[in-house]
C-alpha positions as CSV (number, residue, x, y, z in Angstrom):
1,X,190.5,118.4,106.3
2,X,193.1,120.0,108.6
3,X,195.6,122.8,107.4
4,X,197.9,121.0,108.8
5,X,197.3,117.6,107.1
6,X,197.6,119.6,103.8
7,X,200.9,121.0,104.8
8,X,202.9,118.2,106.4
9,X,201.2,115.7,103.3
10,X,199.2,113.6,105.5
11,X,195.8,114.2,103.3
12,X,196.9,113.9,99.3
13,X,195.1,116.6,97.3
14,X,195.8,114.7,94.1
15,X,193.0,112.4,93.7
16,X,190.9,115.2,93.6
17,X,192.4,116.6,91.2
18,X,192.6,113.2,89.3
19,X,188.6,112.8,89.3
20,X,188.6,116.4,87.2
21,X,191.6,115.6,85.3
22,X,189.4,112.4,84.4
23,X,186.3,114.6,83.0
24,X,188.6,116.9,80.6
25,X,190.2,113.5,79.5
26,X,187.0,112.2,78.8
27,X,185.5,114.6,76.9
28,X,188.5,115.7,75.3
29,X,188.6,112.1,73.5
30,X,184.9,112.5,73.0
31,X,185.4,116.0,70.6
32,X,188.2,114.0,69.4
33,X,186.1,110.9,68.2
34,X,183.4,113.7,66.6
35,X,186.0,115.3,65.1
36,X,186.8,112.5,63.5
37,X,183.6,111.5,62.5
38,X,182.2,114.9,61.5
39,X,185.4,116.5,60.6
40,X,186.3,116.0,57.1
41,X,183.2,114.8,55.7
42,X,181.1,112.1,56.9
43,X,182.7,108.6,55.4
44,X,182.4,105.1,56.7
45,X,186.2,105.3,57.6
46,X,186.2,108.1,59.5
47,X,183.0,106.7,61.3
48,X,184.0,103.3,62.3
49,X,187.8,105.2,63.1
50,X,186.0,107.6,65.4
51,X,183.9,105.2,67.0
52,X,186.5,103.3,68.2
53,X,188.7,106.5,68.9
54,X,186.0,107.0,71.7
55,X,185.5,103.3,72.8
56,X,189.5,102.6,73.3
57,X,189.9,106.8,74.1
58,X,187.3,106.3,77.4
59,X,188.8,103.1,78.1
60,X,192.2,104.0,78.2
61,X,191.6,107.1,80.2
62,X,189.7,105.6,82.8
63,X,192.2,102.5,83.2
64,X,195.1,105.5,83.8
65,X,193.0,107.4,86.3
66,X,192.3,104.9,88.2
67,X,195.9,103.0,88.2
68,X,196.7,106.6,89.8
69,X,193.9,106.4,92.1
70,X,194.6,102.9,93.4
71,X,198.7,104.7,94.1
72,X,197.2,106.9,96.7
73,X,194.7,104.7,98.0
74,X,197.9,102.3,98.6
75,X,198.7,105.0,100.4
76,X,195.9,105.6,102.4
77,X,196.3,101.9,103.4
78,X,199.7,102.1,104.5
79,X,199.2,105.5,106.8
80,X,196.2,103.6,108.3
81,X,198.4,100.3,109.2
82,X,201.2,102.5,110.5
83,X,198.8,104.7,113.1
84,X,197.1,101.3,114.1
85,X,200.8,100.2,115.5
């Protein structure tokens, strides 16, 4: 990756960052779900409630990473068909 790609946005940084934005999300709804399960006292509630904080949590977070990853890859596409002419 050129300097100059960076500079003049011809190479997009953000998906990058998305993949690590990805990870924190993922384990943030992770503690959340333990938290959940562990935090006030171990009850059948709180366990089925944390259990499918995580399931719908992971879920969620993946479908909205990659919904942002499929933007730039649009992109991608479109800078590809516009050298090719």
């Amino acid at each position: 990756m050129k300097m100059s790609d960076v500079l003049f946005f011809d190479k997009m940084l953000t998906p990058i960052f998305i993949n690590v934005v990805y990870w924190v999300l993922l384990a943030m709804v992770l503690l959340g779900g333990l938290n959940s399960i562990f935090g006030g006292g171990i009850t059948f509630s709180g366990f089925i409630f944390g259990l499918i904080a995580i399931c719908i949590g992971a879920f969620l977070v993946r479908v909205w990473c990659e919904l942002m990853l499929v933007m730039f890859k649009m992109n991608e596409a479109l800078q590809e068909i516009r050298k090719k002419q």
